[in-house]
N, C-alpha and C positions, 0 to 999 in steps of 0.2 A: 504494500500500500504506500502511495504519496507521503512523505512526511507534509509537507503542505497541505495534504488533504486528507485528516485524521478522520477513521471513521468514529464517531461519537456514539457512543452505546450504553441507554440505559436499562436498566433488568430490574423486576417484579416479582420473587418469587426464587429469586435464582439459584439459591441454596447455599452448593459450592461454588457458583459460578461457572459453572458446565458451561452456557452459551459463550463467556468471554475463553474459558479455554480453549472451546472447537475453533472460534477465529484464529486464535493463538497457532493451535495446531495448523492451519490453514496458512502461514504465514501473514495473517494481517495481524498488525499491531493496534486492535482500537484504541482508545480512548474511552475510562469509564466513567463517564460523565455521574449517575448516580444508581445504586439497586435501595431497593423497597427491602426490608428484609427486620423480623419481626424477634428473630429467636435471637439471642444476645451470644451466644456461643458460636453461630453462624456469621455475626456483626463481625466477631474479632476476625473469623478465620479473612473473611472477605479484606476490612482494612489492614491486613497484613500482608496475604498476598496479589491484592489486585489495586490497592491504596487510588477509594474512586475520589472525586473531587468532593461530591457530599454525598452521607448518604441517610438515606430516611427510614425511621423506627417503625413505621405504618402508614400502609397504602393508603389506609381510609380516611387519615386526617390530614397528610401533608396537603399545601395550597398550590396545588396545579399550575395555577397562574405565574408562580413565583418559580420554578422549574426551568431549571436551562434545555431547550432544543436537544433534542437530540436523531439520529436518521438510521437508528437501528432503538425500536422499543422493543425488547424481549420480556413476552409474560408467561412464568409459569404457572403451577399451581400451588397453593400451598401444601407442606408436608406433612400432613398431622394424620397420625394414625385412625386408621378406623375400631 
């Protein structure tokens, strides 16, 4: 991928960040502009090894409006046992 032209990629759900490491594997280098992500154990793993620019505790209350662009939304679903 372009360094000039970072692909920007936020995630909903992400967990481990499966969808940022398939780009990875793919050779593109995104950009993790923000993941949604609820479980606090999943919080660290994420700002440890993928360190996104912000990231948000819950889908349902962040303000949309205030949310940087992004040209890749990945949504999963969440993980919770049945």
């Amino acid at each position: 991928m372009c360094e000039a032209f970072p692909l920007l990629v936020g995630t909903n759900f992400g967990g481990l960040e499966a969808p940022i490491v398939a780009l990875q594997r793919l050779g593109i280098q995104p950009t993790h502009v923000f993941p949604s992500e609820s479980s606090r154990s999943r919080r660290r793993v994420i700002k440890h090894n993928f360190r996104p620019r912000r990231l948000y505790l819950d889908v349902k209350t962040r303000l949309t409006r205030r949310m940087e662009p992004v040209q890749l939304y990945v949504w999963g679903f969440p993980c919770h046992p049945f």
